[in-house]
matplotlib code that plots the C-alpha trace (Angstrom):
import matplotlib.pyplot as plt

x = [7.3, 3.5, 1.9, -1.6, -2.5, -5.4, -7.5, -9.4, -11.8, -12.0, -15.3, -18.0, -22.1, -24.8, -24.6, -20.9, -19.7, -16.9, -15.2, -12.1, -10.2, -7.5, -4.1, -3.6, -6.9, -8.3, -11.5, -13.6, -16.1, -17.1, -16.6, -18.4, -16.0, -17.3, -16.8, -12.9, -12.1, -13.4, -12.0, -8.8, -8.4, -4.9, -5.5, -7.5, -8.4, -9.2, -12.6, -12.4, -8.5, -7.5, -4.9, -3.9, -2.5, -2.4, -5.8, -4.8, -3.2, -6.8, -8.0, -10.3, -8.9, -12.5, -11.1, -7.7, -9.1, -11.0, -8.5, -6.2, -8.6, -9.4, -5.6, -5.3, -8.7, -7.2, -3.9, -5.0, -7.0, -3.7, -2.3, -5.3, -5.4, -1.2, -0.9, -3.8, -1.4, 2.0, 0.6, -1.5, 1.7, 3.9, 1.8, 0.7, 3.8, 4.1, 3.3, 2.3, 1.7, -1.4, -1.4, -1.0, -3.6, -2.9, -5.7, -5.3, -8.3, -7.1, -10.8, -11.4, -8.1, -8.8, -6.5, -8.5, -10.8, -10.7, -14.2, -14.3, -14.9, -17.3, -15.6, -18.6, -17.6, -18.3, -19.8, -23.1, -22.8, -24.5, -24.4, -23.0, -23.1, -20.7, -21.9, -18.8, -18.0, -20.8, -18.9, -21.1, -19.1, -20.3, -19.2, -19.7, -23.2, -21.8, -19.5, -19.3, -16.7, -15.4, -15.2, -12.0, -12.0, -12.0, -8.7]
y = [192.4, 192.9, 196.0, 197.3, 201.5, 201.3, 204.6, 205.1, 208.6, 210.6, 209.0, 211.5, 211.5, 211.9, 215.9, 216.1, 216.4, 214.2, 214.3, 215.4, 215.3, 217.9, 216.3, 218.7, 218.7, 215.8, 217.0, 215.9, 217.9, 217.6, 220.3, 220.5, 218.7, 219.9, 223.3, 222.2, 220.6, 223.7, 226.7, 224.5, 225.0, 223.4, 224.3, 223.8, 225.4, 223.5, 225.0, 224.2, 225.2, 227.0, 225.2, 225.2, 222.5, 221.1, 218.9, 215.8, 216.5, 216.4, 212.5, 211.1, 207.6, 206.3, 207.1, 205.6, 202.4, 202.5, 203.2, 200.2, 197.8, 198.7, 198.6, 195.3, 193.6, 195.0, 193.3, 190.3, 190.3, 190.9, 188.0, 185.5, 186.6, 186.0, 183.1, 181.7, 182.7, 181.8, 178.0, 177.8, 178.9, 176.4, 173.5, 174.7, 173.5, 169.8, 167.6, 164.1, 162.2, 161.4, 159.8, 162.8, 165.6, 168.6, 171.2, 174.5, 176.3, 178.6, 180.2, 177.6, 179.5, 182.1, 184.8, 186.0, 189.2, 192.1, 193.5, 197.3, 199.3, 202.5, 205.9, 207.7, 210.0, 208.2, 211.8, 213.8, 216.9, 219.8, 221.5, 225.3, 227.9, 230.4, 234.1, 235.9, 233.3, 231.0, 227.9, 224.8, 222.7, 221.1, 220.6, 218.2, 218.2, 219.9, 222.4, 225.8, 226.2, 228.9, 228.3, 225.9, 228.0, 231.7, 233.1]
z = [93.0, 92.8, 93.1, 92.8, 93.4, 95.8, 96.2, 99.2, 99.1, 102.3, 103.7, 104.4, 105.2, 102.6, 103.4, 102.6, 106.0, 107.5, 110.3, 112.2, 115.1, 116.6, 116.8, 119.9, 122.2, 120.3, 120.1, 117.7, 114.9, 111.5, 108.3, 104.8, 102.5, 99.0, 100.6, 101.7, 98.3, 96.3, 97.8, 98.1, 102.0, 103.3, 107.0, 109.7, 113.0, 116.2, 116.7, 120.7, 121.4, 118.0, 117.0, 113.3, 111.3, 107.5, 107.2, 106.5, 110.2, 111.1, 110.9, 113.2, 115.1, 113.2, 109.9, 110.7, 111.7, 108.5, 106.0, 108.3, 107.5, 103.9, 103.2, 105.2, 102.6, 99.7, 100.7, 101.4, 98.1, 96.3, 98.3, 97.2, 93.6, 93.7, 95.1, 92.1, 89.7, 91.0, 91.5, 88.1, 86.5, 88.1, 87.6, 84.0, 82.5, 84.4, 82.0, 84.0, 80.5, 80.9, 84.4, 86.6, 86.2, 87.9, 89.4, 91.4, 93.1, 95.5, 96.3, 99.3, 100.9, 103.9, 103.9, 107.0, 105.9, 108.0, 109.6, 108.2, 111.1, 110.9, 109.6, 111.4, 114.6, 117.8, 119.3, 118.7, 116.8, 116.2, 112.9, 113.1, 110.1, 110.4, 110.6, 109.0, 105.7, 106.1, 106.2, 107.6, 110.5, 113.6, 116.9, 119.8, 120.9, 124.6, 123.7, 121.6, 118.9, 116.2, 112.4, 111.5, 108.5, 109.5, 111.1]

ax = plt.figure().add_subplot(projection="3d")
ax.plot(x, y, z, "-o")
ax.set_aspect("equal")
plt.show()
């Protein structure tokens, strides 16, 4: 069996902040992620219906569909770079005497790439700072929200 660890980082925008959807209301906002990863926050709150769950409970479909489609390239990849070796192996050892000459190139294969979709939230936000602990979130463009960190 062949395996290779793949690492994909939680994507987020130049100003740190990615987004997130409530499993519940699905409703969809965005939170500082530096901020998150330092203080060491495990939960969320819904800033539109208040539910709380663990964070990673909090991915957006965008991000899903990302991380799907990374997986699926860097499968494939493993597939292409597998398949290279298995046959160069097998063929390695034939020895044709001289009248059979044997050549794999497996680079003209297509294991059929996958187009990466966008991580980036498919709604407008608008960036909030939260007057009790300061925290910087943002909600969708049209509606008000409290801080998913405060309780």
């Amino acid at each position: 069996m062949v395996s290779k660890p793949v690492t994909i980082a939680l994507p987020r925008s130049e100003d740190g902040m990615t987004g997130r959807q409530c499993p519940r209301c699905e409703g969809k906002f965005r939170v500082h992620l530096p901020t998150v990863e330092d203080k060491c926050y495990l939960n969320l709150r819904c800033p539109y219906c208040k539910f709380i769950d663990r964070l990673d409970r909090f991915l957006t479909g965008e991000q899903r569909a990302y991380w799907e489609a990374i997986g699926r390239d860097e499968t494939l990849q493993l597939a292409s770079d597998v398949t290279e070796e298995v046959f160069s192996e097998a063929f390695d050892d034939l020895d044709g005497g001289g009248l059979i000459d044997f050549e794999v190139e497996t680079g003209s294969v297509d294991f059929g790439g996958t187009h990466i979709p966008s991580w980036q939230l498919d709604v407008m936000t608008e960036e909030v700072i939260c007057g009790e602990c300061s925290f910087r979130f943002a909600v969708e463009a049209d509606r008000d929200g409290v801080c998913p960190i405060c309780r």
